[in-house]
KOLROMAR-778028 format. One record per residue (C-alpha): residue number from 1; residue in three letters; x, y, z. Coordinates in nm, 4 decimals, decimal comma, m for minus. Layout:
<pts>
NUM_ALA_X_Y_Z
...
</pts>
This chain:
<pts>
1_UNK_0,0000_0,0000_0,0000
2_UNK_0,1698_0,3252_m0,0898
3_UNK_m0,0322_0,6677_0,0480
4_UNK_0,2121_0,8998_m0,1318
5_UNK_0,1342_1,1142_m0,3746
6_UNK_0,3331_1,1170_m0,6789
7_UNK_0,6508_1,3189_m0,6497
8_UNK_0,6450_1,6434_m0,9143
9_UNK_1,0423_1,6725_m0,9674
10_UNK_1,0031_2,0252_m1,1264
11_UNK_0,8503_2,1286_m0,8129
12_UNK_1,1848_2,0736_m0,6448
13_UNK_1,3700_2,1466_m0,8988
14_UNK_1,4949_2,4705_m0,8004
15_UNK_1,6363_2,3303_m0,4686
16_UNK_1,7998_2,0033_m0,7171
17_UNK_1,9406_2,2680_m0,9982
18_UNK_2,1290_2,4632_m0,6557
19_UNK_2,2212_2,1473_m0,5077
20_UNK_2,3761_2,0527_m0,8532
21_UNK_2,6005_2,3604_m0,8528
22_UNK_2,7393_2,2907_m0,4956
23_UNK_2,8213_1,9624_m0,6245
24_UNK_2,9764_2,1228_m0,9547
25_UNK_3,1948_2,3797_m0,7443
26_UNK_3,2648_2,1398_m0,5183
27_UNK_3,4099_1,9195_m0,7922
28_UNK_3,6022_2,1921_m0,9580
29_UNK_3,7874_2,3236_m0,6552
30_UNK_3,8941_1,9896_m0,6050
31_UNK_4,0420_1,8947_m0,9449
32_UNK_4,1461_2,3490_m1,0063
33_UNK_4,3205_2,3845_m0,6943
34_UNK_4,6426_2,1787_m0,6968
35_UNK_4,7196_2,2767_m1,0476
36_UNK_4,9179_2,5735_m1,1572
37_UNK_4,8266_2,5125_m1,5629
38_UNK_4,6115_2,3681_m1,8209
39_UNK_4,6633_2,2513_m2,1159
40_UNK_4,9776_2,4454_m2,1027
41_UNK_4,8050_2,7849_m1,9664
42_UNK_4,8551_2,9106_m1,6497
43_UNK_4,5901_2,9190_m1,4194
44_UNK_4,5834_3,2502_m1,1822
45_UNK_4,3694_3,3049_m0,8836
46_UNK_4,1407_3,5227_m1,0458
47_UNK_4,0714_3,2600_m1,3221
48_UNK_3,9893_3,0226_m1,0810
49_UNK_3,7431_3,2491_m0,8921
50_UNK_3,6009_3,3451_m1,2351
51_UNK_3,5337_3,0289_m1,3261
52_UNK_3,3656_2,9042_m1,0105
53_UNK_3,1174_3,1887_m0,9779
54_UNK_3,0580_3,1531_m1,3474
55_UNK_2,9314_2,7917_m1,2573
56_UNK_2,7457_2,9662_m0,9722
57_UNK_2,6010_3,2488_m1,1677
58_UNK_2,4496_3,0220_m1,4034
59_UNK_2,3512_2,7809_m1,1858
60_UNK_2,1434_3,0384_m0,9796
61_UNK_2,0204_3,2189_m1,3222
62_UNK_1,8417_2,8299_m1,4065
63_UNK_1,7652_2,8218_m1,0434
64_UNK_1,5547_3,1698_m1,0571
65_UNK_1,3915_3,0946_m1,3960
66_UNK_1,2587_2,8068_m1,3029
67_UNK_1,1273_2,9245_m0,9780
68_UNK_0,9407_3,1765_m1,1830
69_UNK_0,8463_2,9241_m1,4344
70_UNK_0,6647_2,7992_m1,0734
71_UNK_0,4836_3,1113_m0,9973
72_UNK_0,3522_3,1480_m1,2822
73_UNK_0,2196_2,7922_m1,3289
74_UNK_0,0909_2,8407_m0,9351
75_UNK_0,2542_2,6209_m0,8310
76_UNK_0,2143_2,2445_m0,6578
77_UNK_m0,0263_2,1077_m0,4115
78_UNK_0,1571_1,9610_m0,1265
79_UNK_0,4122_1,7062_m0,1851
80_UNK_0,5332_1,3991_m0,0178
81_UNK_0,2763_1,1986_0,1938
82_UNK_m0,0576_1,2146_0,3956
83_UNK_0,1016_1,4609_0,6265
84_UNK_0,3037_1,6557_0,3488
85_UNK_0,6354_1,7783_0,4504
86_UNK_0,6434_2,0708_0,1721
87_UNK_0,3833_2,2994_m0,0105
88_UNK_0,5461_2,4329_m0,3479
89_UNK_0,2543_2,7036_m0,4228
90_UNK_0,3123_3,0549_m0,5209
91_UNK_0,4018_3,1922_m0,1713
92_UNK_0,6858_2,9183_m0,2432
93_UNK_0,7735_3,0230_m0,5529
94_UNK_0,8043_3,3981_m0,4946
95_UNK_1,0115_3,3476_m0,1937
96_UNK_1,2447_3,1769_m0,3582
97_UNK_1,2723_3,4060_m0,6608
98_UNK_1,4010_3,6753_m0,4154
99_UNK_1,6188_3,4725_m0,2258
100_UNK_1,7419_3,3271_m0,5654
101_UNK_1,8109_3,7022_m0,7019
102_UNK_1,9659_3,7903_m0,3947
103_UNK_2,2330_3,5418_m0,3831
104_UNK_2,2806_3,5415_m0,7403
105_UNK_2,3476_3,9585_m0,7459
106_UNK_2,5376_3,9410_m0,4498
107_UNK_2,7672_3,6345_m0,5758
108_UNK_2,8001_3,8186_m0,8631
109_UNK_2,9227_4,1529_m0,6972
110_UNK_3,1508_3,9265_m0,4342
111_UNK_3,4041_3,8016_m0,7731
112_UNK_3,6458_4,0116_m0,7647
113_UNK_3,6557_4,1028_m0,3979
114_UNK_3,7233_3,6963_m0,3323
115_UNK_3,9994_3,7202_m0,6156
116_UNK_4,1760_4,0023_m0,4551
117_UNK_4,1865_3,8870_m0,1219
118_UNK_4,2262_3,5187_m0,2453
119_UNK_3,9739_3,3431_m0,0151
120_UNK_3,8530_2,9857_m0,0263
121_UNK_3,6731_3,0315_m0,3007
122_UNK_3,4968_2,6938_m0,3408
123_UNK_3,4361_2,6465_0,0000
124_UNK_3,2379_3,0273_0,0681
125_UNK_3,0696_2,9675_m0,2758
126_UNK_2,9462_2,5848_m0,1460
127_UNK_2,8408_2,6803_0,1718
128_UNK_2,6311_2,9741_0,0329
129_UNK_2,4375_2,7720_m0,2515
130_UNK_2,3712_2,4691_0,0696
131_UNK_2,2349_2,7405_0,3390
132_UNK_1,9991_2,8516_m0,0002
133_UNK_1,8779_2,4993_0,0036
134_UNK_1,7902_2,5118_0,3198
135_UNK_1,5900_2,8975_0,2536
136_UNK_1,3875_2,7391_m0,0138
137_UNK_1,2920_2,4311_0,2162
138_UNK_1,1674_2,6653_0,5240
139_UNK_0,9719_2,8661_0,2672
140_UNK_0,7766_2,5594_0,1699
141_UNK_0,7734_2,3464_0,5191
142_UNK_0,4471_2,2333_0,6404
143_UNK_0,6018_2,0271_0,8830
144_UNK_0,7860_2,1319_1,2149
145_UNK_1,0262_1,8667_1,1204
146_UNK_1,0932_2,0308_0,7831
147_UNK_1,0965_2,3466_0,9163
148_UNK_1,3667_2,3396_1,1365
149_UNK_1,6046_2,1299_0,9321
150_UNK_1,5667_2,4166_0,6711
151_UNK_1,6313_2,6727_0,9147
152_UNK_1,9529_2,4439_1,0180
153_UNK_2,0342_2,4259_0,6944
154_UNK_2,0473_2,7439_0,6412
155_UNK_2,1645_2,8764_0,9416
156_UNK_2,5179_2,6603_0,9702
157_UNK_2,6726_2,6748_0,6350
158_UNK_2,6255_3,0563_0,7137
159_UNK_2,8388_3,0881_1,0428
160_UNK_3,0987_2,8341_0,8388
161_UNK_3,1090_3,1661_0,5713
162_UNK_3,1772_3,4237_0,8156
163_UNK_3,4693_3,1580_0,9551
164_UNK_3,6385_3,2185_0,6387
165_UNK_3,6993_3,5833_0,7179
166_UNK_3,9823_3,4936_0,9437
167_UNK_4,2007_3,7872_0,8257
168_UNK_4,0146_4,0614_1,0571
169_UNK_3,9457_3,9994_1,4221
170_UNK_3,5499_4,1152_1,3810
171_UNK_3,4930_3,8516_1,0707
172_UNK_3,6054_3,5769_1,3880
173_UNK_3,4520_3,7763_1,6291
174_UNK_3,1121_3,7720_1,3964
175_UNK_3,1540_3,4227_1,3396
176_UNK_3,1248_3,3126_1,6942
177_UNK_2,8487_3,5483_1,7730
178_UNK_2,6475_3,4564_1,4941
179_UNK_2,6857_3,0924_1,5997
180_UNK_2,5988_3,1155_1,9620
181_UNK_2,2879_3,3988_1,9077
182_UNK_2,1752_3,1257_1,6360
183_UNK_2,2102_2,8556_1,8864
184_UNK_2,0391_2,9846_2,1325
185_UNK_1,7586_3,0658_1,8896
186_UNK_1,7557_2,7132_1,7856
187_UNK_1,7547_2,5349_2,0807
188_UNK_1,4520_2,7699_2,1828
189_UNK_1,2613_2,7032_1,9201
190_UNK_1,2610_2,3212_1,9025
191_UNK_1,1803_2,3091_2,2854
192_UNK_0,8741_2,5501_2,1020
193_UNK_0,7980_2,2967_1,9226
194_UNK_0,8503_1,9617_2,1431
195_UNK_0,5618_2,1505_2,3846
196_UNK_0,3629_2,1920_2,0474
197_UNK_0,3820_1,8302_1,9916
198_UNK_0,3102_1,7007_2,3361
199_UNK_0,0130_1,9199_2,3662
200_UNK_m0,1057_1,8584_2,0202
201_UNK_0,0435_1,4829_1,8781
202_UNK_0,1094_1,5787_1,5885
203_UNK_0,3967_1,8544_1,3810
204_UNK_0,1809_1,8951_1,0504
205_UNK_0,0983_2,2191_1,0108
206_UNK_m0,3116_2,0934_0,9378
207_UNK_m0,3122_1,8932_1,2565
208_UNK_m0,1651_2,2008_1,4212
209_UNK_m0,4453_2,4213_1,3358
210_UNK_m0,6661_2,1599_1,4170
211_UNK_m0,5398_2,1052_1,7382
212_UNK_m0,5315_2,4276_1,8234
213_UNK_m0,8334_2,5556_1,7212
214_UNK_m1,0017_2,4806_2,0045
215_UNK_m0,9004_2,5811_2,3887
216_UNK_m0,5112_2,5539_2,3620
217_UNK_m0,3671_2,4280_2,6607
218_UNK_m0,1138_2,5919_2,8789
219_UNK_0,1656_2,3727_2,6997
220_UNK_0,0474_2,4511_2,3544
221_UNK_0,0772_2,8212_2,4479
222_UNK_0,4191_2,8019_2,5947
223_UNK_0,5274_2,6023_2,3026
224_UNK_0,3553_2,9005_2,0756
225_UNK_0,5676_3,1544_2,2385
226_UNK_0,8934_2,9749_2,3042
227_UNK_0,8475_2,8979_1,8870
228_UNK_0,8021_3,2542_1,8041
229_UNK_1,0942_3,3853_2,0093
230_UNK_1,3145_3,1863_1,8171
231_UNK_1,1694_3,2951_1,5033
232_UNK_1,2229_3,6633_1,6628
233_UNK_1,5763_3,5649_1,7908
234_UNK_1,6481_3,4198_1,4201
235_UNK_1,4880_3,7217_1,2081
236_UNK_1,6597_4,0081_1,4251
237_UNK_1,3633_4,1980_1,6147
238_UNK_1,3893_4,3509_1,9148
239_UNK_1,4618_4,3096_2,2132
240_UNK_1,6037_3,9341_2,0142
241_UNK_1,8379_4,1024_1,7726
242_UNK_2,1733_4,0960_2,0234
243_UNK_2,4711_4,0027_1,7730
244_UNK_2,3274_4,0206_1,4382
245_UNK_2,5238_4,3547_1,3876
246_UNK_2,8171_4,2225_1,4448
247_UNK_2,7767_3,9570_1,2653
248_UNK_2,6845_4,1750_0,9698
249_UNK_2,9987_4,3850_1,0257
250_UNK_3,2328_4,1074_1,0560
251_UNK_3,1231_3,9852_0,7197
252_UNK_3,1751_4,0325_0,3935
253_UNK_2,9415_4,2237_0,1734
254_UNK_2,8334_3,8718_m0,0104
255_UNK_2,8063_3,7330_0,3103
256_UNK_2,5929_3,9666_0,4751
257_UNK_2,3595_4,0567_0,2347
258_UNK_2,3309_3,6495_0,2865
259_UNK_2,2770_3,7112_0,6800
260_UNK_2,0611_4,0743_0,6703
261_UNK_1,8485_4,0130_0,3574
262_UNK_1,7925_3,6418_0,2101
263_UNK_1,7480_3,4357_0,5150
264_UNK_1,5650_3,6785_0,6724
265_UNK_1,3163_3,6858_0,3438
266_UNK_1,3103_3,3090_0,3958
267_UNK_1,2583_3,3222_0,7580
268_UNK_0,9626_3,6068_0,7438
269_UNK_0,8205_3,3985_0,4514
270_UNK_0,8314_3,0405_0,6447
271_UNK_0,6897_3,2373_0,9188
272_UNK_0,3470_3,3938_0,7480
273_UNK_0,3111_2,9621_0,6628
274_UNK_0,3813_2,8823_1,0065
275_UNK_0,0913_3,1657_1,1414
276_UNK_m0,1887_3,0907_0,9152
277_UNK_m0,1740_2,7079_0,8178
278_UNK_m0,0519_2,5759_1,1717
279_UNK_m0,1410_2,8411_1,4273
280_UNK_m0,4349_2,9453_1,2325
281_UNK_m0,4266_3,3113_1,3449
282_UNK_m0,6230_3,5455_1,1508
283_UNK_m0,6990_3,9228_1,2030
284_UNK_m0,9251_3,8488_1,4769
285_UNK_m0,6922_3,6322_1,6987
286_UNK_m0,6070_3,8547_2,0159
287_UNK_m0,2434_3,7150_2,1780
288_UNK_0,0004_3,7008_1,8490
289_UNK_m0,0646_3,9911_1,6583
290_UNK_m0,0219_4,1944_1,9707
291_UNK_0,3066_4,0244_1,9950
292_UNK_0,3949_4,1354_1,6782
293_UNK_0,2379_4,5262_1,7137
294_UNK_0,5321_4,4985_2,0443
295_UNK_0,7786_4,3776_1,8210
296_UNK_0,7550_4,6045_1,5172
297_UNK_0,7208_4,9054_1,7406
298_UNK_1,0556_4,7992_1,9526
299_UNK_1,2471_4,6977_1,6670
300_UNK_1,1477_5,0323_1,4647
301_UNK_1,2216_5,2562_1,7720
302_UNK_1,6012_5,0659_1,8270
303_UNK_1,6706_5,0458_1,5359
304_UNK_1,6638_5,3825_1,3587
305_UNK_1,7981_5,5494_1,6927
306_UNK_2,1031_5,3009_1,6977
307_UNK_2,1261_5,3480_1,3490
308_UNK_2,1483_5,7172_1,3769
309_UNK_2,4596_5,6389_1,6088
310_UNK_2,6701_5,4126_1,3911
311_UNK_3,0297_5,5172_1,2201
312_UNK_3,0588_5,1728_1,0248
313_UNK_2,8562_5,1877_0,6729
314_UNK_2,7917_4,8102_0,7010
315_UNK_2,6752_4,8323_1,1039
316_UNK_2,4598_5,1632_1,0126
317_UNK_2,2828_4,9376_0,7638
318_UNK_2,2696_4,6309_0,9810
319_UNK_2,0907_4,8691_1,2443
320_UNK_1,8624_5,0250_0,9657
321_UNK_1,7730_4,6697_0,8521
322_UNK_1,6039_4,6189_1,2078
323_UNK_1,4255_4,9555_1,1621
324_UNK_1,3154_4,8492_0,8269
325_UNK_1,2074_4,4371_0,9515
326_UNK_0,9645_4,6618_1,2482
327_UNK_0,7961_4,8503_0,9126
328_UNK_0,7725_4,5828_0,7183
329_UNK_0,5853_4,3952_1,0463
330_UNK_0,2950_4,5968_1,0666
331_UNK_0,1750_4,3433_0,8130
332_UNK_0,1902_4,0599_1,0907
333_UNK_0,0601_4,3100_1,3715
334_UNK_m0,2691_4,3399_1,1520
335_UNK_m0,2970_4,0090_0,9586
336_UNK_m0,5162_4,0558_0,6169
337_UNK_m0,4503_3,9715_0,2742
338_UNK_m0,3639_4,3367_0,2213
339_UNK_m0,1200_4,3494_0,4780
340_UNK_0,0696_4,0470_0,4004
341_UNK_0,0723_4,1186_0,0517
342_UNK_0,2136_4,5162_0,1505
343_UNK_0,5064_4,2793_0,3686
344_UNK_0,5933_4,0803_0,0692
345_UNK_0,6354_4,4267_m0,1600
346_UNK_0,8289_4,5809_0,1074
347_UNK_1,0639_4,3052_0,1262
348_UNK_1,1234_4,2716_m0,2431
349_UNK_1,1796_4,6650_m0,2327
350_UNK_1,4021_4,6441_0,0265
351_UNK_1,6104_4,3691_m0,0892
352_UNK_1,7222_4,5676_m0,4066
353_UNK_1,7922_4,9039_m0,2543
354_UNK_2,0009_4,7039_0,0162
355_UNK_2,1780_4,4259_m0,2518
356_UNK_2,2639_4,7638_m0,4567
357_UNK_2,3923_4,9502_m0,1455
358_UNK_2,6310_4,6843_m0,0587
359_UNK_2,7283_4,6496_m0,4076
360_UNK_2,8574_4,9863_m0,3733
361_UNK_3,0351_4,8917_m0,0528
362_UNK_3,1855_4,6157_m0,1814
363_UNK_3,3028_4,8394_m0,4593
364_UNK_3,4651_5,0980_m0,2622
365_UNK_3,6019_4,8939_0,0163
366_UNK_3,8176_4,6369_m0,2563
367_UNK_4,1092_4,8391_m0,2020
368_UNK_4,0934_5,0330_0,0928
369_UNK_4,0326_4,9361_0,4621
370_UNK_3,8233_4,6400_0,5768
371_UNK_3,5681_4,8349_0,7187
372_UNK_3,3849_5,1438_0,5965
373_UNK_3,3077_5,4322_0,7736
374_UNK_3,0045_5,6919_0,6173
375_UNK_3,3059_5,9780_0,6269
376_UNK_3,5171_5,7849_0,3818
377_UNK_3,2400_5,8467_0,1264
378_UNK_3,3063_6,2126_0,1754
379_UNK_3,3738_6,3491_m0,2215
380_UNK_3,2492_6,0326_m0,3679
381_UNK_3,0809_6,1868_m0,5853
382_UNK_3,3266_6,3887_m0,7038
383_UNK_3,5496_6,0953_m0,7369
384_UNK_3,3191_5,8174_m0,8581
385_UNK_2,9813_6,0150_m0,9384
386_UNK_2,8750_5,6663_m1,0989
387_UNK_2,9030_5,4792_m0,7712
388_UNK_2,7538_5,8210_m0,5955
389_UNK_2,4565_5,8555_m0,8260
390_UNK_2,3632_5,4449_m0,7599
391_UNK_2,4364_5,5204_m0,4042
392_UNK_2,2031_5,7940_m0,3622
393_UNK_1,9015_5,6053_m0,5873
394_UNK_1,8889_5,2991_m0,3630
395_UNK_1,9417_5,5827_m0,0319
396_UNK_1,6233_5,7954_m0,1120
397_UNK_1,4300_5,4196_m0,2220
398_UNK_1,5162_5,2775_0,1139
399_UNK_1,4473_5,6647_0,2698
400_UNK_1,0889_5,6118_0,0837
401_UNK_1,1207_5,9270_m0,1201
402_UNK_0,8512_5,9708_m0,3720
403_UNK_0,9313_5,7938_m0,7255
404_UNK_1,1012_5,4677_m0,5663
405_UNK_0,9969_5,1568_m0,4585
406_UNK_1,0872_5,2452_m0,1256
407_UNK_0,7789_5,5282_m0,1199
408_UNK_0,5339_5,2688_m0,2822
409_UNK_0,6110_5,0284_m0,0251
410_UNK_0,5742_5,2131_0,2854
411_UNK_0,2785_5,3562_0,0797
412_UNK_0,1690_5,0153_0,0590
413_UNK_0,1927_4,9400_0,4312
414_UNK_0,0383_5,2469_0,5723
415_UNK_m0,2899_5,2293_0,3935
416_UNK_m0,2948_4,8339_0,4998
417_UNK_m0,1886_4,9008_0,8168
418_UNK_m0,5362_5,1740_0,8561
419_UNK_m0,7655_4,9828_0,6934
420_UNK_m0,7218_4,7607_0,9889
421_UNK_m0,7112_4,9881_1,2341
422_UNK_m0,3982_4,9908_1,3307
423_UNK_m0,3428_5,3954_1,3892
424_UNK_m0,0965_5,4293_1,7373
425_UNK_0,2156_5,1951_1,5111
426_UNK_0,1395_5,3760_1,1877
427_UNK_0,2154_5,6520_1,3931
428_UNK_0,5596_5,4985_1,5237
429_UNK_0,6243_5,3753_1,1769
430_UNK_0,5886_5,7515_1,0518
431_UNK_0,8143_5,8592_1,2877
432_UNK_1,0423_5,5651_1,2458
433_UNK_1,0508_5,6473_0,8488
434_UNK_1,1128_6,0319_0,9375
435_UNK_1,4953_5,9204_1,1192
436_UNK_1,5715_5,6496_0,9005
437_UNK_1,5267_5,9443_0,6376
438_UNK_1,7629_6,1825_0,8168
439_UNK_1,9940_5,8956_0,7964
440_UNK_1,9735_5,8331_0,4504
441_UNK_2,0359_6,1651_0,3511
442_UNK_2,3542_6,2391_0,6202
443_UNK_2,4692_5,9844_0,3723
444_UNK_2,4070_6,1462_m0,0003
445_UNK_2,4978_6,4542_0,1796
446_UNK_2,8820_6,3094_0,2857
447_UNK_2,9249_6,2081_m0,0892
448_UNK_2,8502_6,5371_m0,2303
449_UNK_3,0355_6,7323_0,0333
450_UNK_3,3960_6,8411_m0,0230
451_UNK_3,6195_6,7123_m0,2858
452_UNK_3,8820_6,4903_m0,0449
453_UNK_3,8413_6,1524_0,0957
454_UNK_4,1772_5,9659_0,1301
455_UNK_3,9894_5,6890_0,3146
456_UNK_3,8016_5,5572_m0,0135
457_UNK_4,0212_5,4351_m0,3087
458_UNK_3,9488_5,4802_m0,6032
459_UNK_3,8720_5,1296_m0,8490
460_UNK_3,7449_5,0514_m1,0921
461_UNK_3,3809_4,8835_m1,0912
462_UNK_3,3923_4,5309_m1,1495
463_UNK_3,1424_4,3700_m1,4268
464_UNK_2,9595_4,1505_m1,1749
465_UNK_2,9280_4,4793_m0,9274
466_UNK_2,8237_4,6951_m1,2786
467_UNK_2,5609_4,4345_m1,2907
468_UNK_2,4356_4,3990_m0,9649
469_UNK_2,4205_4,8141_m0,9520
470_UNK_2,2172_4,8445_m1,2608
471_UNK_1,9966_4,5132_m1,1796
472_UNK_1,8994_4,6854_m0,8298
473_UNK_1,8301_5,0269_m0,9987
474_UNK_1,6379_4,9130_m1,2685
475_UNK_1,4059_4,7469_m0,9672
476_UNK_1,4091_5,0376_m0,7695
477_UNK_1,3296_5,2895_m0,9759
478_UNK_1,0592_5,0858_m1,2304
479_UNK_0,8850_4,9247_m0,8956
480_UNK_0,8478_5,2742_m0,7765
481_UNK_0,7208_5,4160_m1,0751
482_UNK_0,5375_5,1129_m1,2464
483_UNK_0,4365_4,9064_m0,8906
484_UNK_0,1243_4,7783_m1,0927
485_UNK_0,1250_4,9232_m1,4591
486_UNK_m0,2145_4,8032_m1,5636
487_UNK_m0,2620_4,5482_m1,8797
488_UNK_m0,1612_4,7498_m2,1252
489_UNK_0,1689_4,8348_m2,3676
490_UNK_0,4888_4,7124_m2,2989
491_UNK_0,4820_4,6973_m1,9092
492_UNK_0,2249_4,5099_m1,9524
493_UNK_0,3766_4,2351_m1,7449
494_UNK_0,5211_4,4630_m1,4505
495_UNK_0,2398_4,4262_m1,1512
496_UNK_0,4496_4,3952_m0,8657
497_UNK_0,1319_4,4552_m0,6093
498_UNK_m0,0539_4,1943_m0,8161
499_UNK_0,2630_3,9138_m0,7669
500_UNK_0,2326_3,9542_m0,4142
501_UNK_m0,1398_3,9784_m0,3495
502_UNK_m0,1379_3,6760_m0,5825
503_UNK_0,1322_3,5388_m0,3881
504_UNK_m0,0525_3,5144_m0,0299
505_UNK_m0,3895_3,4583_m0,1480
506_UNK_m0,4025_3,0924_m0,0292
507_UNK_m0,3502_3,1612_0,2911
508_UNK_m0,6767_3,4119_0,3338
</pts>
């Protein structure tokens, strides 16, 4: 007797193509590295890193085509068994099409900055397409078992990546803090979910609801909120967030665009799953979204203040990042289709104006000293008015300054965010937006002040930054201008708000 259902392979197929190209870089560290020359030709550093993040450019470019190739088929009905272990549907799908485009622009920008400072190339490339496997599983868990070996599996290979920065003292530093905050988190959250299933029998995310729809013990509630602080601990809201700025400023650009922006889009997604199909909150359930309304407000308040007080580029961003994960969670604080859809938009937005602003770090800080400060950008623009003009796009979209996707996304979240009432943390969230903008432009305003900065070298852009810069401006200035262009003429095809409205729709 078999109960399974059939197994669809192209609805893992994203997860198979990306564990194909670990196994392909894998295989050509091990047969590139001992050798100085081919065929005669001899092989340099740089042609080795070229050729690996070649194989992981493409690999991740098959990756994100057929992921979309998924969302726009809607997807799969859940896979594997009675008591499914994965849901492929467009939710799915569009998570992993950002976390996808996020490691593939940020791989791309990383090239030449691994060349220069001749890292193990195979190894941080490896470990980054394995922790991706493990994003695209916790976006599509409906199983606590599946769950947290995704969030495992992404989580490790991660901490092994900011090992490799064993040149600077805050790269080990960031390492070890990174490991022990995300153990901590971990261990939390399975004890979460042991309580959940000895108060409930069962870890499918159906049986959950089930289970819980009716009075929920003491146990199931303790394992409810022992689960959620993990997720908390994991994502980075306050008062949970601890070392996840230094671990952002011990890493490298690649890296933590990995840490700040990808696994926290596969975390936030896995947890709007987690919410409606196993806790089976909705807009009227009275204990979680009030959780959430806390968290939002402390994480917006902390983090633009802190941010505000930061020298380091990367740790001002890190800080900003927690200010920007409170906006963005007004959609969980109010729990609609709306509001989840006006998440989703934000955190597309907000991955391309950050991807393109550490592009820009990783640019300037090839050369020059590990770590940025914002007063080595002073006369960028003078120097590099390229780099300052991208700099200052993806500043004023992540300010929320009219024109950008940055403006239509907070836009987006606002009028959610009243339409269900939620007035006293639209008015933090104002008032969050109104410092994060100060900070924003102290920024533009360093690179086009003065004509000196010694700090900053000047270099030339690389190709794979060039295309990272132009990919995240194209996004940021066409989803601000075009969020949902209508069905007619040639951007026809561009309706962002539609993608994610369409994207969450299941769940309402």
């Amino acid at each position: 007797m078999n109960d399974a259902t059939p197994l669809h392979w192209h609805a893992v197929a994203p997860a198979l193509i990306v564990l194909g190209g670990t196994v392909a870089v894998l295989c050509a560290e091990a047969f590139l590295r001992p050798r100085s020359s081919i065929l005669g030709r001899r092989l340099s550093e740089s042609w080795r890193v070229t050729f690996l993040g070649t194989v992981v450019v493409v690999t991740l470019t098959v990756a994100l085509l057929t992921a979309v190739d998924q969302w726009r088929g809607g997807g799969y009905a859940s896979l594997l068994s009675k008591q499914p272990m994965l849901r492929i549907d467009r939710l799915a799908s569009f998570g992993a099409c950002l976390v996808l485009a996020a490691t593939l622009l940020a791989s791309a920008f990383s090239l030449t900055s691994l060349a220069e400072r001749n890292r193990q190339t195979g190894a941080h490339f490896a470990l980054l397409l394995i922790s991706l496997v493990g994003m695209l599983i916790v976006q599509s868990a409906t199983h606590l078992v599946s769950l947290f070996v995704g969030i495992e599996l992404a989580c490790l290979p991660l901490y092994a990546v900011l090992g490799l920065e064993n040149d600077r003292l805050s790269g080990v530093e960031g390492g070890l803090k990174a490991f022990f905050h995300g153990s901590v988190a971990s261990a939390v959250m399975l004890y979460g979910f042991v309580l959940l299933y000895g108060a409930t029998g069962t870890m499918s995310y159906p049986g959950l609801r089930d289970a819980l729809s009716g009075n929920a013990g003491p146990l199931a509630t303790l394992g409810t909120g022992l689960t959620v602080v993990g997720f908390a601990a994991k994502v980075g809201w306050v008062p949970f967030h601890a070392w996840s700025p230094d671990a952002q400023q011990g890493a490298s650009p690649g890296a933590a665009i990995q840490l700040g922006v990808a696994l926290r889009c596969a975390m936030l997604i896995g947890l709007l799953r987690l919410l409606t199909d196993a806790f089976g909150v909705t807009e009227d359930g009275a204990l979680l979204p009030r959780v959430f309304w806390t968290l939002a407000a402390l994480s917006m308040i902390v983090g633009a203040a802190m941010a505000n007080l930061q020298k380091n580029l990367v740790r001002m961003y890190a800080y900003a990042g927690i200010a920007h994960l409170g906006l963005m969670s007004i959609g969980l604080a109010t729990i609609t289709r709306a509001s989840f859809g006006a998440l989703l938009f934000y955190l597309m937005s907000f991955t391309f104006a950050t991807l393109g602003s550490f592009a820009v770090i990783a640019a300037l800080s090839r050369r020059g000293r590990g770590e940025l400060r914002v007063e080595d950008l002073r006369g960028l623009a003078h120097r590099q008015p390229v780099l300052a003009g991208f700099m200052t796009l993806f500043c004023i979209s992540l300010a929320g300054f009219p024109g950008t996707a940055g403006f239509v996304s907070r836009l987006y979240v606002f009028t959610s965010a009243v339409d269900a009432g939620v007035i006293v943390l639209n008015l933090i969230a104002l008032m969050c937006t109104l410092i994060l903008a100060l900070l924003y432009v102290r920024i533009v305003a360093t690179m086009y002040a003065g004509e000196s900065g010694a700090s900053s070298p000047v270099s030339r852009v690389s190709s794979g930054e060039g295309l990272a810069l132009a990919a995240c401006g194209f996004a940021a200035v066409v989803f601000g201008l075009f969020p949902n262009a209508g069905s007619a003429g040639w951007l026809a095809w561009l309706r962002a708000i539609d993608w994610t409205q369409a994207s969450v729709a299941f769940l309402f």
